[in-house]
C-alpha positions as CSV (number, residue, x, y, z in Angstrom):
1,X,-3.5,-17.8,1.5
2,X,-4.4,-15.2,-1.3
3,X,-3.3,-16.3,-4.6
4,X,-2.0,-13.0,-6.9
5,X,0.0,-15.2,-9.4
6,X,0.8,-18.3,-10.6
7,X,4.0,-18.1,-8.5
8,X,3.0,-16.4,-5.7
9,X,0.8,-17.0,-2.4
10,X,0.6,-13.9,0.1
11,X,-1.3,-14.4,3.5
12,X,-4.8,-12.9,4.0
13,X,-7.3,-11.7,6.3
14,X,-11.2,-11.7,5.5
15,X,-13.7,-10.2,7.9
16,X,-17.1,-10.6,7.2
17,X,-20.1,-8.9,9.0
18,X,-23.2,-10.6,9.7
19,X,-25.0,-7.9,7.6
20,X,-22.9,-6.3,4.7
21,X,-24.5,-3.2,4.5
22,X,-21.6,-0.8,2.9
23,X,-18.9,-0.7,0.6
24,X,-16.2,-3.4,1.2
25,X,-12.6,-2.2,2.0
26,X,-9.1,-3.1,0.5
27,X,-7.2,-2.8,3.9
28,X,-3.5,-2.5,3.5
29,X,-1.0,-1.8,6.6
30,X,3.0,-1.3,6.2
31,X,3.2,-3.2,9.7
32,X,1.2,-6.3,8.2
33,X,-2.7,-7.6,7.9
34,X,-2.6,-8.0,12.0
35,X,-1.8,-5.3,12.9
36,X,-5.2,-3.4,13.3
37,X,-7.0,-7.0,13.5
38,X,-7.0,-7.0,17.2
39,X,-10.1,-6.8,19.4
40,X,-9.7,-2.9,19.6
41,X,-8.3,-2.1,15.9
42,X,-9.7,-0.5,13.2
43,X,-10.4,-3.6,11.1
44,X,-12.9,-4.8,13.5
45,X,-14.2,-1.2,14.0
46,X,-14.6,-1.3,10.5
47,X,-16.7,-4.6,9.9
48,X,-18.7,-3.8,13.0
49,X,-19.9,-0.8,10.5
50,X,-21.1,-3.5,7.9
51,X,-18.1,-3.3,5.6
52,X,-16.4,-6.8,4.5
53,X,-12.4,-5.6,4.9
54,X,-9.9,-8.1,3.2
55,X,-6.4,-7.2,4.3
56,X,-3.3,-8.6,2.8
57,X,0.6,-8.5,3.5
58,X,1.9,-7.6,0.0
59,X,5.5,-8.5,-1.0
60,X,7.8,-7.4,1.8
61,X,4.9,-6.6,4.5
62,X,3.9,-8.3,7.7
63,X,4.6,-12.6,7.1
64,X,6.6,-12.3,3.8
65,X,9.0,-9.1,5.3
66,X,12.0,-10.7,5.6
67,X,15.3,-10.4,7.6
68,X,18.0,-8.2,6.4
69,X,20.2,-10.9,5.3
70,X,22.7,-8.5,3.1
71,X,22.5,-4.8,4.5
72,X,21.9,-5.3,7.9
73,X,24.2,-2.2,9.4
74,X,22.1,-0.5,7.3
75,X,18.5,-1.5,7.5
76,X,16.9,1.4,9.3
77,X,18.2,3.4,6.7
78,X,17.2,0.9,4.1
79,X,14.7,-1.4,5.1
80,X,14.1,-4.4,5.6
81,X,13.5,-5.4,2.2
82,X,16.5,-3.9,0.5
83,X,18.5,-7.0,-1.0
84,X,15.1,-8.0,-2.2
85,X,14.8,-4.3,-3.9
86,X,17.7,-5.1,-5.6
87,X,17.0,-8.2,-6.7
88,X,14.3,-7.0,-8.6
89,X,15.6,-3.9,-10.0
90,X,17.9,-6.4,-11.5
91,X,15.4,-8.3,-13.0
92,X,14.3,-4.6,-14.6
93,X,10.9,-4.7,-11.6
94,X,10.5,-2.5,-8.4
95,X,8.2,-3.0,-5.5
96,X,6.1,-0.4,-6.4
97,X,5.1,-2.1,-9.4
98,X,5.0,-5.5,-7.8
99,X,3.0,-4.6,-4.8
100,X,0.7,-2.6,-7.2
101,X,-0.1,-5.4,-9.4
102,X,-0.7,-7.1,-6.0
103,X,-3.3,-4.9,-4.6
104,X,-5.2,-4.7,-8.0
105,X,-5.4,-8.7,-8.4
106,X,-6.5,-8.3,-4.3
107,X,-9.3,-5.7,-5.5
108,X,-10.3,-8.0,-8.6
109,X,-10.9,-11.0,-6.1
110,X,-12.7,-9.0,-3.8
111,X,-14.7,-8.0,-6.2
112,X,-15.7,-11.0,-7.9
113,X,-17.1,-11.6,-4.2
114,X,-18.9,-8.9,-4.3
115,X,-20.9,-9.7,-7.4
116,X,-22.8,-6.4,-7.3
117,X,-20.7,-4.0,-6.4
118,X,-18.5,-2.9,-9.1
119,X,-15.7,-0.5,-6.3
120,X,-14.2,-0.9,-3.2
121,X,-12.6,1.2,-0.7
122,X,-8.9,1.2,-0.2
123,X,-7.1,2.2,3.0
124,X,-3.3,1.8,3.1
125,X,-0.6,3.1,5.8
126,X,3.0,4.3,5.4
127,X,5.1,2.8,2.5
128,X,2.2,1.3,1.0
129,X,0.4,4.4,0.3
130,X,3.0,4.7,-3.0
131,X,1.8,1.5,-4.3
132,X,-1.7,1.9,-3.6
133,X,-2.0,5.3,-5.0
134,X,-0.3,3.5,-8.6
135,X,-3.2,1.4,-8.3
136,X,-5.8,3.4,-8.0
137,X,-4.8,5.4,-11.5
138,X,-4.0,2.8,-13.4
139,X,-7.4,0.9,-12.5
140,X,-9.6,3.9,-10.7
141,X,-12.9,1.9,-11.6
142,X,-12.0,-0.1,-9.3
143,X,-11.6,2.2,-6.5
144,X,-14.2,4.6,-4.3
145,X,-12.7,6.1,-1.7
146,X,-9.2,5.8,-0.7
147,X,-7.5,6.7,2.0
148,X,-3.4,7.0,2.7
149,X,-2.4,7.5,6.1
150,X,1.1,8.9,6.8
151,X,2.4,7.9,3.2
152,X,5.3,9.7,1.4
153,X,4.6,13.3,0.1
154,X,7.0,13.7,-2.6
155,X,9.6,11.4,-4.2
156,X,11.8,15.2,-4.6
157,X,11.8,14.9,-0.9
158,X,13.6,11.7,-1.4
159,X,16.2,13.5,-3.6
160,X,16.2,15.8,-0.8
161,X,16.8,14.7,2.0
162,X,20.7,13.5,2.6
163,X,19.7,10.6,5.3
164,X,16.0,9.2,4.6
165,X,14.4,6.6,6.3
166,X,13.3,3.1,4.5
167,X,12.3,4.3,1.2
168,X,14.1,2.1,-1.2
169,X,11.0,-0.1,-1.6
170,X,9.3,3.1,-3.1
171,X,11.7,3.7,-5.9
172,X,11.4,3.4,-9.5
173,X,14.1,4.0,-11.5
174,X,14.0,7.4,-13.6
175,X,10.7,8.4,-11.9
176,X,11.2,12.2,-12.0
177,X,11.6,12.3,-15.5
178,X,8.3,11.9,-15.8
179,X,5.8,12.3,-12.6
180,X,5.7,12.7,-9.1
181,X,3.8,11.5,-6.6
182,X,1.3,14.7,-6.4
183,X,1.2,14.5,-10.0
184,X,-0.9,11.2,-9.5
185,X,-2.8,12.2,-6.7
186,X,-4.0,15.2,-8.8
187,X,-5.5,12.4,-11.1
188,X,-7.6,10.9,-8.3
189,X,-11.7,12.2,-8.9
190,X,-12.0,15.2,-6.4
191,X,-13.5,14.0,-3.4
192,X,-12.7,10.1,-3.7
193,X,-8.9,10.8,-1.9
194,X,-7.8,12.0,1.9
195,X,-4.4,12.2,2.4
196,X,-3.9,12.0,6.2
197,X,-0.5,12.8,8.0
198,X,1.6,12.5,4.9
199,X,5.4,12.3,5.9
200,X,8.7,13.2,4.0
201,X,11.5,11.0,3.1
202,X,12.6,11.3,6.7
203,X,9.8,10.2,8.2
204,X,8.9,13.3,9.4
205,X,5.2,14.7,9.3
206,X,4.8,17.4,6.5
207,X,4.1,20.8,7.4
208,X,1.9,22.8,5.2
209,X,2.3,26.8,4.9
């Protein structure tokens, strides 16, 4: 059980090579910390490599997703998480900024590990590539390379798109006032950021002209 606060315990993965011999990885999956921990996955392709990969199910992913309970009809619409979203937003939070805060305290621990490294790698799938990419601008020292796999493009698309598909975790309230989501990729160093498969609000892969 990782510890990210006081008041909260999320569930946690380490993997640990017999000889470390490259960077460690943040490892962060929208279907939770098992899903690429199997015999054949990418987690223990990964460790087999010589990195140390900690993956964690953040608020709402993997053992702490939970049921809808309010929404139901509407949960592939919504998600699973949706009373939950609004829960928060009336407590004035969203998930991004919860799950962010998350994955930095996961990288701080990781790091204190690590003693003499001062970055890890970050790899996150699918919803989770909106928090993760928060995280990486607010705290890049923390970060080397990072990776998001078939993450939302644009929150416009959101605005969009008359039917999306479970992005009411991603939301932050007045967002496009201010930034957008390539807006903060554009901050990432060149070179320390791939964008693979990146989807609209649909769900559906982006094509690029």
């Amino acid at each position: 059980m990782f510890q990210t606060s006081p008041e909260l315990k999320l569930p946690a993965l380490l993997f640990v090579p017999d000889e470390p011999t490259r960077k460690p990885a943040l490892y962060l999956h929208d279907e939770g910390k098992s899903a690429e921990a199997g015999i054949d996955g990418e987690i223990v392709r990964l460790v087999k490599s010589g990195r140390t990969v900690l993956a964690i199910d953040v608020a709402g992913c993997g053992e702490t997703q939970m049921k809808p309970w309010r929404y139901g009809s509407m949960s592939g619409v919504l998600g699973p998480n949706s009373a939950e979203f609004y829960v928060a937003y009336m407590l004035g939070e969203s998930f991004v900024g919860l799950r962010a805060d998350q994955i930095l305290a996961a990288t701080r621990w990781l790091l204190t590990r690590e003693k003499k490294l001062k970055s890890v790698d970050l790899i996150a799938t699918g919803e989770l590539t909106v928090p993760a990419l928060h995280a990486a601008v607010i705290e890049p020292e923390l970060f080397g390379k990072i990776d998001l796999r078939r993450g939302l493009d644009t929150w416009r698309s959101v605005v969009d798109t008359p039917v999306t598909e479970r992005q009411l975790v991603n939301v932050v309230h007045g967002v496009l006032r201010h930034y957008d989501l390539p807006d903060l990729r554009a901050m990432i160093p060149k070179g320390s950021l791939t964008v693979t498969d990146p989807r609209d609000a649909a769900g559906k892969p982006v094509t690029t002209k």
